[in-house]
Structures are given as structure tokens and as C-alpha cells.
C-alpha positions as CSV (number, residue, x, y, z in Angstrom):
1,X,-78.3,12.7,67.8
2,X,-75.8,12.5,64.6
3,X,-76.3,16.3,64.4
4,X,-74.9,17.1,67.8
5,X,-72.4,15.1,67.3
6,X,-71.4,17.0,64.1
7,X,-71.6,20.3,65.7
8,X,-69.7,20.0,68.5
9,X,-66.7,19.3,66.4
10,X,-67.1,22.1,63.9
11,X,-67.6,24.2,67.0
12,X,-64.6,22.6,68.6
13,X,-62.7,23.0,65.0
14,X,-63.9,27.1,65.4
15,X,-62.3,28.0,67.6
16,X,-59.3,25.9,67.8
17,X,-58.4,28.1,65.0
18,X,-58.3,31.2,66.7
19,X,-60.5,32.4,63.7
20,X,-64.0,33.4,64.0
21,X,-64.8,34.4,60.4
22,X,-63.1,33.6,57.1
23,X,-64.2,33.9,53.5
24,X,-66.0,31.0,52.0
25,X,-65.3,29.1,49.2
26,X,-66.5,30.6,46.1
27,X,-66.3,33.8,47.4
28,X,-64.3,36.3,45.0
29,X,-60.6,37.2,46.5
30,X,-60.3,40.9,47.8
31,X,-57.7,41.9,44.6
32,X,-54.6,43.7,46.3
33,X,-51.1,45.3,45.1
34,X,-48.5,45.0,47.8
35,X,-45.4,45.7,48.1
36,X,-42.8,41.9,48.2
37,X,-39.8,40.8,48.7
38,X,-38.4,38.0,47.0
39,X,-34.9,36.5,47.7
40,X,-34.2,39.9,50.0
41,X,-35.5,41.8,46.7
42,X,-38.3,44.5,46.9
43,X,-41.2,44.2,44.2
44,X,-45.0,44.9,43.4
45,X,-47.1,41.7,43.9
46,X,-50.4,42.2,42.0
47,X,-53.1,39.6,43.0
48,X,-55.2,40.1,39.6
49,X,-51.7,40.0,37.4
50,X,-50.7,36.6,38.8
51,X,-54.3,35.1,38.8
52,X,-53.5,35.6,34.8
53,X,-50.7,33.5,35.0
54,X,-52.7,31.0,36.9
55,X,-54.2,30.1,40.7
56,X,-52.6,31.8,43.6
57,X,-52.0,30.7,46.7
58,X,-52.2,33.2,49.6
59,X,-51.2,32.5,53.2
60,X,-51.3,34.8,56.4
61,X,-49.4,34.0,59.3
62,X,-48.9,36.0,62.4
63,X,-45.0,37.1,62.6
64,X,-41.8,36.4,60.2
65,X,-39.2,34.4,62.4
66,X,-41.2,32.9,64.6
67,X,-40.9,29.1,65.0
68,X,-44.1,28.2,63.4
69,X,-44.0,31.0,60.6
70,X,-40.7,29.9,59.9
71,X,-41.2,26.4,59.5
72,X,-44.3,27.2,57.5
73,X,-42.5,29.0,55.2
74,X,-39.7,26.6,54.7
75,X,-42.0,24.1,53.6
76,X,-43.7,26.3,51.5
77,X,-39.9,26.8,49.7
78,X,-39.3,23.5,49.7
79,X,-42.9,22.5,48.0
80,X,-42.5,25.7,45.7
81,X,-41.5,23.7,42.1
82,X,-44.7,21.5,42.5
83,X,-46.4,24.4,43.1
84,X,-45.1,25.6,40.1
85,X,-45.7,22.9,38.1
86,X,-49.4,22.7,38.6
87,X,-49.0,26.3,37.4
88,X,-49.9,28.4,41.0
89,X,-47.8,31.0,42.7
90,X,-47.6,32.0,46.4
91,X,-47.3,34.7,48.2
92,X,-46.7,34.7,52.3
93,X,-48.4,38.2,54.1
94,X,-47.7,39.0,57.5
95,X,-47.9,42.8,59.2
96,X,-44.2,42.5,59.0
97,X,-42.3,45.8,57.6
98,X,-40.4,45.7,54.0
99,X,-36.9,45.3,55.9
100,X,-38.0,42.6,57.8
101,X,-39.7,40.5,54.8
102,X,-36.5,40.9,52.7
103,X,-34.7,39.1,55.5
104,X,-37.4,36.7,56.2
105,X,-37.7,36.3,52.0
106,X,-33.8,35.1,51.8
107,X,-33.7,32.4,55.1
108,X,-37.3,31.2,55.8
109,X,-38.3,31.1,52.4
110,X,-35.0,30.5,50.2
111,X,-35.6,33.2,48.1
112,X,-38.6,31.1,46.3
113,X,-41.6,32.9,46.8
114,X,-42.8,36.7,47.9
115,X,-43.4,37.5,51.2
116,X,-45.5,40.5,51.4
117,X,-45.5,43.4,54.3
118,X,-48.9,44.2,55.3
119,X,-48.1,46.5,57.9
120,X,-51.6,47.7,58.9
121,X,-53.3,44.5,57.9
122,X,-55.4,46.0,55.5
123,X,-54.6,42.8,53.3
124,X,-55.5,40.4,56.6
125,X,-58.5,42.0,57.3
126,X,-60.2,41.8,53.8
127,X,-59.5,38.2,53.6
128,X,-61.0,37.8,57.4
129,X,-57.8,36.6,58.5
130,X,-57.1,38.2,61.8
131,X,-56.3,36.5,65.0
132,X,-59.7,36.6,66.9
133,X,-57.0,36.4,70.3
134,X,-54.8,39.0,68.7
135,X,-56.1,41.3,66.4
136,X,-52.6,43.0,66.1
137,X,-51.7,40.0,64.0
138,X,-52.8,37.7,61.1
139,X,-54.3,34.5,61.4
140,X,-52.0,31.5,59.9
141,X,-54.6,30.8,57.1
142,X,-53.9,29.6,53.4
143,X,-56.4,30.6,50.7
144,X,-56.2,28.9,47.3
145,X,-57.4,31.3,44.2
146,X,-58.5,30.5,41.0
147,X,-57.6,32.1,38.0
148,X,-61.2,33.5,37.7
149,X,-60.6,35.0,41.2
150,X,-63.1,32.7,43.5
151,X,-61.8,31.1,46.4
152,X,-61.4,27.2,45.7
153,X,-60.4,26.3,48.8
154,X,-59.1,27.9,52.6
155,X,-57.6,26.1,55.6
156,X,-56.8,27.7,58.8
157,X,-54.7,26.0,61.7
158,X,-52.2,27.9,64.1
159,X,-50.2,24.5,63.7
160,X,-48.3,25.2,60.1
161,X,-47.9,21.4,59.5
162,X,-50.9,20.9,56.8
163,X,-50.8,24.1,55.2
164,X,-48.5,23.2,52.6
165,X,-50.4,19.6,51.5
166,X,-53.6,20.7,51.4
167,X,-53.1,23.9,49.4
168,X,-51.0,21.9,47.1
169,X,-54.1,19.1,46.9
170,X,-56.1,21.4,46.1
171,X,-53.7,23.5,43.4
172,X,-53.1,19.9,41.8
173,X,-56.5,19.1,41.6
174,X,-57.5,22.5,40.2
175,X,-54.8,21.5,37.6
176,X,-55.9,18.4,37.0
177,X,-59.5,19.4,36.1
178,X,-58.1,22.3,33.7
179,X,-56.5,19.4,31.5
């Protein structure tokens, strides 16, 4: 009886996401190079050369300047120095173009972080994080990466509210057992 009861809500929790798949903990991070903006500022964003600097957080969401990408990306801004502090970067990836991204890279994000344009969601689709209910778009799902490259950690909810905490709970806490 407890097991039924345990299923439905991970079933429930399934496809609330609008994800069917996503990689699992411990799984090694598809390495990419993409092209960034940062504070309206085209760069190179190379997954491997940041995981030397330390854990990476990396977040898909479906479209810059949309309500929820936008606040989402805000709060990632505002959260960026503790982010910093436990030693992690972020990057933001949505199929935007570069134009776009540089826009969305100086007012949603305050010029904090990269935002990277994924245009053919080559990047989404290795980290299973397309939308099952629109595969034209990426999934709003934050992946934290250790140095070492494994996934430590994933949480995927269209709402963009707990993004932010729990990636940063789990940055500090991959921080905290590095000491």
C-alpha cells in the first residue's frame, strides 16, 4: 500500500514537469563550447574550461523574455555572488539567437552570468532537456556539475521559483564537503 502511494506522486511529479527523461545524477555532463553573451558581450563558454575553475551550474529554460525565463534569470543575477563564493559559475541556454541573448544577458540577467544561444537545441537535447509538450523549446531544468564532470544534482519545474535555492544548496554543499 505505501508503494502506491509513493508512485503516484513521482508519476504525478513526471509529468508535471513537462519532462519525460533527464540525465541522472552521476551521470557525466555532455561537454559543449557555445557561443555566450555576457553583459550584451559575445564570448566562448567552454563547459570542460569552467569545470576547472570549479562546479557549473547549467539551466535550460524555454524562451529569453518571457515572464517566467525572466524572472528565473533575475534571481539567478541576484544569487550570482553566492554562487560565486562557493566557487560555481552559471550559464543560462535557451534556443534563443546571439542578438537576442545579448539583450536578454544585459536586463534579465544584469550582465552577471552567460546566457548561451542554442539555436538548434543541440545543447538541450544532450542534457535531455526538451519540452516533452514542445519539442521546439527547452525544458526549464537546472543541472549542477562537478568539477570532475558528473552530475551532482538536477531539478526540473516549469515554475522558476526553486531553481535558484536548490542549485545553490546543492553548490554550497558541494563546497562545503571540498573543505
Amino acid at each position: 500500500m505505501k508503494l502506491v502511494h509513493l508512485l503516484i506522486p513521482a508519476s504525478l511529479a513526471l509529468f508535471s514537469t513537462g519532462s519525460f527523461a533527464a540525465l541522472d545524477i552521476g551521470e557525466d555532463a555532455p561537454k559543449f563550447t557555445a557561443n555566450v553573451s555576457i553583459n550584451g558581450q559575445a564570448q566562448s563558454f567552454s563547459l570542460s574550461d569552467e569545470l576547472r575553475k570549479g562546479p557549473v551550474v547549467v539551466y535550460f529554460f524555454p524562451s529569453s523574455f518571457t515572464t517566467g525565463c525572466s524572472i528565473e534569470a533575475h534571481n539567478f543575477a541576484e544569487a550570482i555572488d553566492q554562487f560565486k563564493a562557493a566557487g560555481a559559475t552559471v550559464v543560462g541556454i535557451s534556443r534563443d539567437d546571439m542578438d537576442t541573448q545579448k539583450k536578454f544577458s544585459v536586463s534579465a540577467c544584469n550582465g552577471k552570468f552567460a546566457v548561451a544561444a542554442d539555436t538548434d537545441l543541440a545543447i538541450a537535447k544532450s542534457y535531455d532537456a526538451i519540452l516533452a509538450t514542445r519539442p521546439d523549446y527547452a525544458n526549464r531544468i537546472s543541472y549542477v556539475v562537478a568539477p570532475n564532470g558528473k552530475i551532482i544534482y538536477r531539478y526540473s519545474s516549469l515554475n522558476p521559483d526553486k531553481h535558484i535555492i536548490n542549485t545553490l544548496n546543492a553548490v554550497k554543499e558541494l563546497h562545503a564537503q571540498a573543505r
